[in-house]
DRENGUMI-139544 format. One record per residue: residue number from 1; residue in three letters; chain; x, y, z of N, C-alpha, C in turn. Coordinates in nm, 3 decimals. Layout:
N
{NUM, "ALA", "A", {X, Y, Z}, {X, Y, Z}, {X, Y, Z}},
...
REM end
This chain:
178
{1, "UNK", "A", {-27.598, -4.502, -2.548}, {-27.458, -4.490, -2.514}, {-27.393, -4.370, -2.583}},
{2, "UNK", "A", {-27.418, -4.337, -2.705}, {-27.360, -4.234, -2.780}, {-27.422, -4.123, -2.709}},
{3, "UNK", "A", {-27.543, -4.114, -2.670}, {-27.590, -3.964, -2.618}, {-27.523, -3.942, -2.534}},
{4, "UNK", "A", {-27.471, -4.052, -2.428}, {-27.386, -4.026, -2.285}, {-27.237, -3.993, -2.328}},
{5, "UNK", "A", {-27.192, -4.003, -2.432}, {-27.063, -3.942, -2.480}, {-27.071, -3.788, -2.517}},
{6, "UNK", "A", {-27.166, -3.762, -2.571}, {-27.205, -3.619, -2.632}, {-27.260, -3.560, -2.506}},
{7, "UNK", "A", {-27.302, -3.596, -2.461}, {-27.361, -3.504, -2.319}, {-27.257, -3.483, -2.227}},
{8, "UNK", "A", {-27.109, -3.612, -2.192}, {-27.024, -3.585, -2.170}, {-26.911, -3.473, -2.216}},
{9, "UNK", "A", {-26.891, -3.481, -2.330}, {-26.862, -3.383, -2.388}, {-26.896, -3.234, -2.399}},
{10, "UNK", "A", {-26.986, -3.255, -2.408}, {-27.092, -3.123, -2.400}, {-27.062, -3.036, -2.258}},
{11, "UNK", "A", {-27.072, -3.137, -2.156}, {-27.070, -3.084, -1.993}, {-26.907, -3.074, -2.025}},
{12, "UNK", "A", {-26.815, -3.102, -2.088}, {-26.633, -3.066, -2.013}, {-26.614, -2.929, -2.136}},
{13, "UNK", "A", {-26.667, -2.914, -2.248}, {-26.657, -2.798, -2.297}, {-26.711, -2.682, -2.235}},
{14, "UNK", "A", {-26.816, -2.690, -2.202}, {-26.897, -2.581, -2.071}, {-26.802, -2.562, -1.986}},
{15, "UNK", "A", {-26.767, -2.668, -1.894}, {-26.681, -2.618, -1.808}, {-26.574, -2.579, -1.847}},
{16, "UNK", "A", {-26.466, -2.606, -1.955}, {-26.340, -2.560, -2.002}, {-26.370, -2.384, -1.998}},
{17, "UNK", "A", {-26.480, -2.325, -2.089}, {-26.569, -2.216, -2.109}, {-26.529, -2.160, -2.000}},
{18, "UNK", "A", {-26.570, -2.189, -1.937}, {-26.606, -2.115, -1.763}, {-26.519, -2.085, -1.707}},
{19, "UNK", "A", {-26.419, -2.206, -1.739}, {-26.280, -2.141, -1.653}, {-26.221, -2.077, -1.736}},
{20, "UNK", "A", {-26.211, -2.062, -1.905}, {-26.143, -1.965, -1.944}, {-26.225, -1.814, -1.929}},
{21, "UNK", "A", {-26.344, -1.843, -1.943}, {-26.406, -1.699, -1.856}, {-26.382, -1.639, -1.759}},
{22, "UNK", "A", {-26.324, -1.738, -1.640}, {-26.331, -1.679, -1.509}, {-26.158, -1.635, -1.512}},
{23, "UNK", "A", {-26.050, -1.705, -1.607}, {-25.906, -1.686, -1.632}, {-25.958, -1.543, -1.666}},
{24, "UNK", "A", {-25.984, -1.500, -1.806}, {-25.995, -1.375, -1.823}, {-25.999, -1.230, -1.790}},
{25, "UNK", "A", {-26.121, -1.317, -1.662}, {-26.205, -1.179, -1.593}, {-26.068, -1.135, -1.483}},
{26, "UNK", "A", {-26.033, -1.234, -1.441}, {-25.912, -1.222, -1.335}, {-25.779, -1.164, -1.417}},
{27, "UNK", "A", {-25.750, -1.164, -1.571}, {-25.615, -1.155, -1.598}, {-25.690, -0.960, -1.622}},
{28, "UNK", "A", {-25.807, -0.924, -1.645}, {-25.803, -0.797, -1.618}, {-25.778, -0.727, -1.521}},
{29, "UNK", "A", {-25.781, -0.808, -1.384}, {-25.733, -0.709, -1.285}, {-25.619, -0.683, -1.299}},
{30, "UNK", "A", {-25.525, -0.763, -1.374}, {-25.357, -0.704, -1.387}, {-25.346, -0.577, -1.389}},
{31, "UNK", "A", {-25.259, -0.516, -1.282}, {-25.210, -0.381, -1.372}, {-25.311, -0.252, -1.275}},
{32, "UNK", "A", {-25.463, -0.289, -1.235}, {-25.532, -0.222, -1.184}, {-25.502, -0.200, -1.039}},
{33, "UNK", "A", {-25.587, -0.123, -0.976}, {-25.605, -0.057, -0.795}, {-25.722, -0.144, -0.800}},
{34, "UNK", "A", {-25.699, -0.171, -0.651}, {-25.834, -0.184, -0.549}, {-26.001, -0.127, -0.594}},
{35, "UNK", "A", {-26.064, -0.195, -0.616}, {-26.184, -0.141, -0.587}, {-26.200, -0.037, -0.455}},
{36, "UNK", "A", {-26.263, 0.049, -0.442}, {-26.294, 0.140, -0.317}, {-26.384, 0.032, -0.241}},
{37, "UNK", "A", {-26.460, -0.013, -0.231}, {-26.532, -0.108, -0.196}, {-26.419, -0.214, -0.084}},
{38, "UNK", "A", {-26.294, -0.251, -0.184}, {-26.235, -0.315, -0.116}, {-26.133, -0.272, -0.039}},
{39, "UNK", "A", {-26.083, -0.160, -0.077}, {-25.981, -0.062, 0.035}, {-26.029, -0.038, 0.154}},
{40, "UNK", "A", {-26.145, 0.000, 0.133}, {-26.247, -0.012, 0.248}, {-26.255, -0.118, 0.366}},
{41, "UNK", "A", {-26.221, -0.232, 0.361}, {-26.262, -0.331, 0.418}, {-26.218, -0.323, 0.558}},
{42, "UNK", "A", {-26.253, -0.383, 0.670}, {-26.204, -0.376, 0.768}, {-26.127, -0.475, 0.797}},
{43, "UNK", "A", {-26.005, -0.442, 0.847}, {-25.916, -0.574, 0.887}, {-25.910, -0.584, 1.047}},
{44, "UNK", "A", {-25.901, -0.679, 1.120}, {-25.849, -0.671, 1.266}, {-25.760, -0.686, 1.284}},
{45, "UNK", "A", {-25.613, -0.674, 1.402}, {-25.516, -0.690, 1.465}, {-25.548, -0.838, 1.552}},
{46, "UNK", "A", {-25.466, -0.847, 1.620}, {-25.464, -0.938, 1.691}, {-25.457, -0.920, 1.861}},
{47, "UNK", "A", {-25.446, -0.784, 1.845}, {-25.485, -0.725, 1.964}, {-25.616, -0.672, 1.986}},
{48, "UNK", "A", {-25.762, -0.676, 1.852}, {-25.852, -0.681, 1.852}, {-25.888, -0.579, 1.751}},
{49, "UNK", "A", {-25.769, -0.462, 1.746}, {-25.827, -0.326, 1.680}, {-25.875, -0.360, 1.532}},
{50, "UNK", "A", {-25.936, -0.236, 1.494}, {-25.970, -0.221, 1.353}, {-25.856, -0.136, 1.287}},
{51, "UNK", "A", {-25.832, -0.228, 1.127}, {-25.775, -0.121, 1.046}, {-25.834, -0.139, 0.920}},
{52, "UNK", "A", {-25.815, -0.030, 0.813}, {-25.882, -0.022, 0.731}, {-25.791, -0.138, 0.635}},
{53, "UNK", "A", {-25.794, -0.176, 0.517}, {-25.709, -0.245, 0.400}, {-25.644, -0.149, 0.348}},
{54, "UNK", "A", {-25.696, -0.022, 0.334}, {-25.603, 0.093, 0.232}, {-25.521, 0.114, 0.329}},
{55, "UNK", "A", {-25.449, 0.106, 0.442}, {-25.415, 0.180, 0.551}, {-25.311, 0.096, 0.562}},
{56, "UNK", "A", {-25.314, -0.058, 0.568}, {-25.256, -0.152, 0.527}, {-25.146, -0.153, 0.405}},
{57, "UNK", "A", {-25.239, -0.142, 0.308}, {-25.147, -0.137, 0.162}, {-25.045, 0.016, 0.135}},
{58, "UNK", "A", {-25.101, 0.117, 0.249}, {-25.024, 0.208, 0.212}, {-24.877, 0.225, 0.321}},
{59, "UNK", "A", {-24.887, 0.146, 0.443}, {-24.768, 0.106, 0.523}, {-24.696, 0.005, 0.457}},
{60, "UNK", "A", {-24.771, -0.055, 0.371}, {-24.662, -0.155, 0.287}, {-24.617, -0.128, 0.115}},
{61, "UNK", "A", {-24.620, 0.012, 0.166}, {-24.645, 0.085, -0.010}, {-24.481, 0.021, -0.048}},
{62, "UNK", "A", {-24.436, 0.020, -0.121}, {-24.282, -0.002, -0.184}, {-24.231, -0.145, -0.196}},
{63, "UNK", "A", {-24.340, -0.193, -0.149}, {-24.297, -0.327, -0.140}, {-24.374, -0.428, -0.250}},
{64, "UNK", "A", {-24.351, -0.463, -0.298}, {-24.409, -0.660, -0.341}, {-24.505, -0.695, -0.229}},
{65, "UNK", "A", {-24.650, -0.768, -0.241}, {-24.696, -0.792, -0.171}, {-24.755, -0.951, -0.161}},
{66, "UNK", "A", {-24.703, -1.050, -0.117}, {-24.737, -1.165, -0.166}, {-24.892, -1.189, -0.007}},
{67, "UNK", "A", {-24.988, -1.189, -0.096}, {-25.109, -1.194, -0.012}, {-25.151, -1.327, -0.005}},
{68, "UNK", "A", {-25.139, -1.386, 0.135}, {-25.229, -1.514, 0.170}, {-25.342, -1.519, 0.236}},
{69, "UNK", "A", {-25.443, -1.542, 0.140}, {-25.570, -1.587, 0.302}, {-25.560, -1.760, 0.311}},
{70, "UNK", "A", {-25.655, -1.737, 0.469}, {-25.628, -1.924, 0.473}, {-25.681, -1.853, 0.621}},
{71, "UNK", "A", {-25.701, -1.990, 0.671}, {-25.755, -2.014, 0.828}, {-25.722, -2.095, 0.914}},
{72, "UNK", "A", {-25.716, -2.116, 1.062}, {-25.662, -2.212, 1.126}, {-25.764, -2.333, 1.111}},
{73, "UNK", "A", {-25.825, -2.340, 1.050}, {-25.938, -2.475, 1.020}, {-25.893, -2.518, 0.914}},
{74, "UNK", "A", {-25.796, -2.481, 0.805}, {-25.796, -2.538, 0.631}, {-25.661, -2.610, 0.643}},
{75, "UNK", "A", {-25.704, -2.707, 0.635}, {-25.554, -2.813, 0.660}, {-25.483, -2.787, 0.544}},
{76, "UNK", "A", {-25.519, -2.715, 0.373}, {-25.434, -2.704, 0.285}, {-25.339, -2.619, 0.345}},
{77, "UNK", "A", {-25.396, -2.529, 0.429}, {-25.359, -2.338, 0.474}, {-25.220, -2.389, 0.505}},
{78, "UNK", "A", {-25.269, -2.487, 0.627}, {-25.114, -2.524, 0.730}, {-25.057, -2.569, 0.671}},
{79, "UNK", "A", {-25.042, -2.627, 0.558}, {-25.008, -2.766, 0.502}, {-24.882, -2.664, 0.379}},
{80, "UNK", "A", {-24.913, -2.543, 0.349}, {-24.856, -2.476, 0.326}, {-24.731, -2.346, 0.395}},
{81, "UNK", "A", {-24.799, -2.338, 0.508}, {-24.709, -2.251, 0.541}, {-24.530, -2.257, 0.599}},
{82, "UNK", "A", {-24.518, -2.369, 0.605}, {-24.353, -2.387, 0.592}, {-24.309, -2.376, 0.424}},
{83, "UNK", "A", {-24.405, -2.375, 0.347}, {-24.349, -2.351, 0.204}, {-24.330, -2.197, 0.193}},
{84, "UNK", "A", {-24.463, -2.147, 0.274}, {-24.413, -1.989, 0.260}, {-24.291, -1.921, 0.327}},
{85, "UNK", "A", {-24.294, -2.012, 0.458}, {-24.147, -1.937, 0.514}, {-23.987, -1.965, 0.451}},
{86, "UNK", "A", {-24.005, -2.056, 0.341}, {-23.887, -2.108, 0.259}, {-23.899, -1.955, 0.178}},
{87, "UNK", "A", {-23.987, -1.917, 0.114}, {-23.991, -1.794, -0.004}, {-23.980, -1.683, 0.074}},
{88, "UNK", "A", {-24.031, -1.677, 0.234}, {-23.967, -1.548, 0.338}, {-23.806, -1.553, 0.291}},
{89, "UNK", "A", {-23.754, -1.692, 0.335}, {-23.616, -1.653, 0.352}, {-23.542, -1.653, 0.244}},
{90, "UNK", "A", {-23.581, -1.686, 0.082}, {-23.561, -1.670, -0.012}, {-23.501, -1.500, -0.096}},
{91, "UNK", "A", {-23.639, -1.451, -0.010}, {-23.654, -1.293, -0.024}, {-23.637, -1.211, 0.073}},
{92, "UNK", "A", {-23.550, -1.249, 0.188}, {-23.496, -1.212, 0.306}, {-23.484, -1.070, 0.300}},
{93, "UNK", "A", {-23.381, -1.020, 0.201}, {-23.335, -0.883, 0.184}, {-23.415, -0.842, 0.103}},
{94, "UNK", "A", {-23.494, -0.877, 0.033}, {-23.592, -0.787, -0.086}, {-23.712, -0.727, -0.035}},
{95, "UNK", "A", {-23.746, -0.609, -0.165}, {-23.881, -0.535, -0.065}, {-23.996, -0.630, -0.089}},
{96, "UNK", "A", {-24.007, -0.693, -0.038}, {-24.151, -0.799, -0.050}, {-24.200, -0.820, 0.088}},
{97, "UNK", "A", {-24.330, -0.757, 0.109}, {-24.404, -0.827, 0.244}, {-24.480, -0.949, 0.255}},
{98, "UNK", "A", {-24.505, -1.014, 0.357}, {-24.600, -1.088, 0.319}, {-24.738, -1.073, 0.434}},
{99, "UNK", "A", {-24.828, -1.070, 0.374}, {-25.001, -1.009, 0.416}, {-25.043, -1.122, 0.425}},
{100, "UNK", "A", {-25.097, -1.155, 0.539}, {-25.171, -1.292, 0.551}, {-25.291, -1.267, 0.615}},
{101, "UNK", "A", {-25.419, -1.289, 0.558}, {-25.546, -1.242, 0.551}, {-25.630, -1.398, 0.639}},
{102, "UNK", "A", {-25.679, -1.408, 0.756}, {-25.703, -1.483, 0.804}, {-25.860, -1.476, 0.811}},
{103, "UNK", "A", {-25.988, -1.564, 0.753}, {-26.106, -1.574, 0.750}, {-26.144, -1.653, 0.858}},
{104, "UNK", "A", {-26.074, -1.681, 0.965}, {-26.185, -1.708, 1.085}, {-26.266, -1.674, 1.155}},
{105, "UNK", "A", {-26.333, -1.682, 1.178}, {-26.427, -1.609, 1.262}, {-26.466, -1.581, 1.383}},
{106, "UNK", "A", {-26.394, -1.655, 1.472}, {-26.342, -1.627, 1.600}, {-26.193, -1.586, 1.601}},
{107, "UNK", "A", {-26.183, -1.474, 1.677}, {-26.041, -1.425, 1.717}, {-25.953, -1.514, 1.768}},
{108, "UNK", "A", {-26.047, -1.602, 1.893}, {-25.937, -1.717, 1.924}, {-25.887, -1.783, 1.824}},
{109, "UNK", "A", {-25.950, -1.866, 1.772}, {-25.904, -1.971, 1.671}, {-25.811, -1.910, 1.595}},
{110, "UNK", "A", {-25.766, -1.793, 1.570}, {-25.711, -1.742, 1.500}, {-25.578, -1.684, 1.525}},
{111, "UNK", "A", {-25.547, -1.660, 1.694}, {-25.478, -1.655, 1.745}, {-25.386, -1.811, 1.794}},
{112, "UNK", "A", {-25.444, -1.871, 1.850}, {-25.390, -2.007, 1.813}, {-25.326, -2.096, 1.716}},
{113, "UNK", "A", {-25.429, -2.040, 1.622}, {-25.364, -2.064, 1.439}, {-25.208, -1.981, 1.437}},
{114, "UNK", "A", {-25.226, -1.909, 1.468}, {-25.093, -1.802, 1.449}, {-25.008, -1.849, 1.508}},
{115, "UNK", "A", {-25.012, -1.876, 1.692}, {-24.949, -1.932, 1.738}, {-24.842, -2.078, 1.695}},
{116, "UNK", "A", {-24.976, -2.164, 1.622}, {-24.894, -2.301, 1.575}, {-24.802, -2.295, 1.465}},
{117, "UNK", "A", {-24.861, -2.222, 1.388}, {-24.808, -2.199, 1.240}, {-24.632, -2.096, 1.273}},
{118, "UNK", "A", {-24.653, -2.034, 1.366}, {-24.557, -1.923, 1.393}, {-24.434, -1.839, 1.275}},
{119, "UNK", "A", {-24.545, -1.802, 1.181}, {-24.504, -1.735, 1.087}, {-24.441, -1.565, 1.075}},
{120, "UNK", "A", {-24.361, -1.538, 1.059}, {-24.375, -1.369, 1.041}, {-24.455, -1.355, 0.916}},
{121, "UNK", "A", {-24.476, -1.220, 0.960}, {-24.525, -1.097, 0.818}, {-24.632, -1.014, 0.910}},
{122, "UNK", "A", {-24.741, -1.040, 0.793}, {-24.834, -0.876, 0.866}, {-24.961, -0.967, 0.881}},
{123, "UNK", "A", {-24.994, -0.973, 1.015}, {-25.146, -1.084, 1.010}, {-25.249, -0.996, 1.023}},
{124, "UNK", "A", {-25.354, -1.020, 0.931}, {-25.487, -0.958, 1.004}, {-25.598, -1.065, 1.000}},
{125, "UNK", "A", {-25.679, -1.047, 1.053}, {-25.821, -1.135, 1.033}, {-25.915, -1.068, 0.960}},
{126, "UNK", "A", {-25.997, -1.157, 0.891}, {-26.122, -1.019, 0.867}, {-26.283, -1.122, 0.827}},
{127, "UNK", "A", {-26.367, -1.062, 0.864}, {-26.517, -1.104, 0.896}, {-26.559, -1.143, 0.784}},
{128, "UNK", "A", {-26.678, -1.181, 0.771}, {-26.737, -1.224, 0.662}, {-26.806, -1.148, 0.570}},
{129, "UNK", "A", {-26.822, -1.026, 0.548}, {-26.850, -0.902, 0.496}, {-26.757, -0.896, 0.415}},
{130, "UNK", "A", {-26.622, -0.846, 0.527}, {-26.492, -0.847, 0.451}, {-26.485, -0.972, 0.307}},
{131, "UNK", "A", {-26.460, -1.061, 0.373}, {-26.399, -1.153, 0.266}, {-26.509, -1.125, 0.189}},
{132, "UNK", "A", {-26.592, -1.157, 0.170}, {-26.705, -1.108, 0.076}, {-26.687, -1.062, -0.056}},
{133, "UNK", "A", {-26.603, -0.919, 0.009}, {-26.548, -0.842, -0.104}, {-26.447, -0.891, -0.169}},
{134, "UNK", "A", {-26.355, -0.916, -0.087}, {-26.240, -1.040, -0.209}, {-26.290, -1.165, -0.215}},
{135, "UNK", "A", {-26.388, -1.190, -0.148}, {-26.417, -1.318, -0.279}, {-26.462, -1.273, -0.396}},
{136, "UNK", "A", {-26.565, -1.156, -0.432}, {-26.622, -1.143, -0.545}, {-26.493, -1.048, -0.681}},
{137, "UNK", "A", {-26.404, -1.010, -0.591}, {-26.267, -0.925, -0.675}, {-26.170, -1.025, -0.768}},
{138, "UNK", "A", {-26.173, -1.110, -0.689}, {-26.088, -1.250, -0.726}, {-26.116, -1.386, -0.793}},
{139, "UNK", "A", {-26.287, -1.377, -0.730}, {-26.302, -1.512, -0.764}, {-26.304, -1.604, -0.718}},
{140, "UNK", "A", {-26.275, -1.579, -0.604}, {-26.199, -1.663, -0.491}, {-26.323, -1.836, -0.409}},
{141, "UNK", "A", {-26.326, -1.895, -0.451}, {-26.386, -2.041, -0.443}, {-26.333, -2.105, -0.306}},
{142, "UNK", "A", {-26.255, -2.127, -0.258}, {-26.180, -2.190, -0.156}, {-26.040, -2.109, -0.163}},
{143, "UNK", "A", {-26.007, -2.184, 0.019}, {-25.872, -2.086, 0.043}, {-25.779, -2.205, 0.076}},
{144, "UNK", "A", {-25.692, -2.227, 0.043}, {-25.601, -2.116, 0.069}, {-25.561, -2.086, -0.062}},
{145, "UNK", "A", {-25.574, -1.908, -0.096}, {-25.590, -1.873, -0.268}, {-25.498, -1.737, -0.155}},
{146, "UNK", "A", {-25.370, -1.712, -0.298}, {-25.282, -1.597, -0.313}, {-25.282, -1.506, -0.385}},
{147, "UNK", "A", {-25.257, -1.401, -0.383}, {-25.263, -1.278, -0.502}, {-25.130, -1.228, -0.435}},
{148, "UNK", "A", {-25.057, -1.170, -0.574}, {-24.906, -1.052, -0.525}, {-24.988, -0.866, -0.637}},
{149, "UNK", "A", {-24.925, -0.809, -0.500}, {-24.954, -0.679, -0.525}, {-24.832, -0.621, -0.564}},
{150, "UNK", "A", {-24.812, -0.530, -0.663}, {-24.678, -0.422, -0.699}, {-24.633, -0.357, -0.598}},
{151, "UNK", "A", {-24.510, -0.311, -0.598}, {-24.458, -0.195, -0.520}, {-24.563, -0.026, -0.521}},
{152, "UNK", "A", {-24.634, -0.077, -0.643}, {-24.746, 0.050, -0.611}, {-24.888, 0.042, -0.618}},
{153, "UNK", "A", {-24.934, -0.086, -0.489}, {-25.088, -0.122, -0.489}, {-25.131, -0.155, -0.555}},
{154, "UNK", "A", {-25.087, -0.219, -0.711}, {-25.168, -0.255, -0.834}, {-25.190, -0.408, -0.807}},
{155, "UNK", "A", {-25.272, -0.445, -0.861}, {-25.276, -0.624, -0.830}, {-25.200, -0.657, -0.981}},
{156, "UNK", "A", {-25.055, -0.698, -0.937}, {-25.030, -0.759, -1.064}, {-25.046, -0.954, -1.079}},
{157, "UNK", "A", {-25.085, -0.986, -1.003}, {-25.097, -1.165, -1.028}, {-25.236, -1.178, -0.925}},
{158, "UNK", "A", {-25.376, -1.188, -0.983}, {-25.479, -1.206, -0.920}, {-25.489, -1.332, -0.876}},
{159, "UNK", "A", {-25.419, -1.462, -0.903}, {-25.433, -1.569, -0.917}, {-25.317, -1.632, -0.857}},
{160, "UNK", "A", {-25.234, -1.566, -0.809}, {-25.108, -1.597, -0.746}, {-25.034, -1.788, -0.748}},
{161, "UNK", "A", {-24.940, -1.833, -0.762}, {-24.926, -1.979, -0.703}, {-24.892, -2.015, -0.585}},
{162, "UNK", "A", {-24.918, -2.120, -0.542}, {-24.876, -2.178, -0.405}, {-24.744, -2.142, -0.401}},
{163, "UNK", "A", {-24.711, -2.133, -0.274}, {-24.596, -2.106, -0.214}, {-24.511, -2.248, -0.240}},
{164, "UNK", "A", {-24.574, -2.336, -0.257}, {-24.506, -2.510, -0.277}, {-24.404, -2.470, -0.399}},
{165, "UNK", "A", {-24.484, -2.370, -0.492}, {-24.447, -2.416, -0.655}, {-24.326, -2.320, -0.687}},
{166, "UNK", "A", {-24.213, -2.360, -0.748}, {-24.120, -2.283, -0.761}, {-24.159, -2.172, -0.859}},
{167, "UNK", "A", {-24.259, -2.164, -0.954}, {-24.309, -2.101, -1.063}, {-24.310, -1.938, -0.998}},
{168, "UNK", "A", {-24.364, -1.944, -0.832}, {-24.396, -1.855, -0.738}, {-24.278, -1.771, -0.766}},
{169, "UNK", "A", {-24.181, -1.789, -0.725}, {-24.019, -1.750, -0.671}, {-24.022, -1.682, -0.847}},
{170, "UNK", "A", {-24.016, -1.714, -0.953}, {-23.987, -1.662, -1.069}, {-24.089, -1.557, -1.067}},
{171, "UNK", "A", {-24.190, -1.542, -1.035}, {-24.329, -1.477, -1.070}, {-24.297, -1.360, -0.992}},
{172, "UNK", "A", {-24.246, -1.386, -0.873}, {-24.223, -1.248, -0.753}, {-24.085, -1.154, -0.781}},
{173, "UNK", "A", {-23.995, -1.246, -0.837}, {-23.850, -1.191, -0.896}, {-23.905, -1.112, -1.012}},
{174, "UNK", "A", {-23.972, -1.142, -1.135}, {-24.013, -1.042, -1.227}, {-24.087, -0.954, -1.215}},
{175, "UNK", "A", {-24.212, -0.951, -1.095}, {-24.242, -0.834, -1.048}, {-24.176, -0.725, -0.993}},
{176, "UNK", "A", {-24.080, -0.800, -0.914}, {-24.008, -0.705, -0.832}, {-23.883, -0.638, -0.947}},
{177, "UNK", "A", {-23.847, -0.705, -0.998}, {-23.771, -0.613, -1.155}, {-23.842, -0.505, -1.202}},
{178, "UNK", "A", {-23.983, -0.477, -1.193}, {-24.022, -0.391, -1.239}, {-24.020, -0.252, -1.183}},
REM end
């Protein structure tokens, strides 16, 4: 019985470890640019075209960038997005976009998704290559996961909060002070 306490123990310190490892590695992207790797990426339209991500971030240069991925399959995704359109209209007049990064993999489904959800901002989709690369930038485990970008492409919150959490609304106001 005592070994199964210590082995318990043993396994929640490891994991505590891990996540302050993986906190870390992520609080260094503060402050940094894009990997080239990931500027690179290809995004789609919804009219099918290709655009690059740098091409993206530089039409939305001046702005705050509150970045969502999520998919029309992730019931958290939907389950969120009337929380995001509360923080749209929150930040109505402010320079803040919002980038919503869609990992489906069919165009339809994705268009439909869009359709139900009927959100503004800037939609793209992008393949599994793509995400690839922000999963390994971020960390990224499951979606629906946020990051906010500076008014000058830097990732300042790799780890972003739900749009649910008011913590969000404070987090985007002190960026945008800057």
């Amino acid at each position: 019985m005592k070994q199964n306490k210590y082995y318990i123990l043993i396994l929640l310190i490891s994991f505590s470890l891990q996540i302050n490892l993986s906190a870390q590695k992520l609080n260094k992207l503060i402050g940094t640019k894009f990997p080239k790797e990931v500027l690179e990426v290809k995004l789609y339209t919804q009219s099918g075209e290709t655009v690059l991500f740098k091409d993206v971030l530089k039409e939305l240069e001046g702005n705050v960038i509150y970045l969502d991925f999520w998919a029309s399959s992730c019931g958290s995704c939907i389950k969120e997005m009337p929380y995001s359109k509360k923080v749209q209209q929150y930040f109505n007049k402010k320079n803040i976009a919002f980038l919503y990064l869609s990992t489906d993999k069919k165009q339809k489904n994705w268009i439909n998704g869009l359709n139900k959800i009927n959100i503004k901002g800037n939609h793209y989709r992008i393949n599994t290559e793509s995400k690839i690369h922000f999963k390994n930038l971020f960390k990224i485990k499951g979606i629906p996961f946020y990051t906010i970008i500076d008014k000058n492409g830097n990732i300042a919150d790799p780890k972003a909060k739900w749009p649910r959490e008011q913590k969000l609304i404070d987090d985007i106001e002190k960026i945008l002070a800057i």
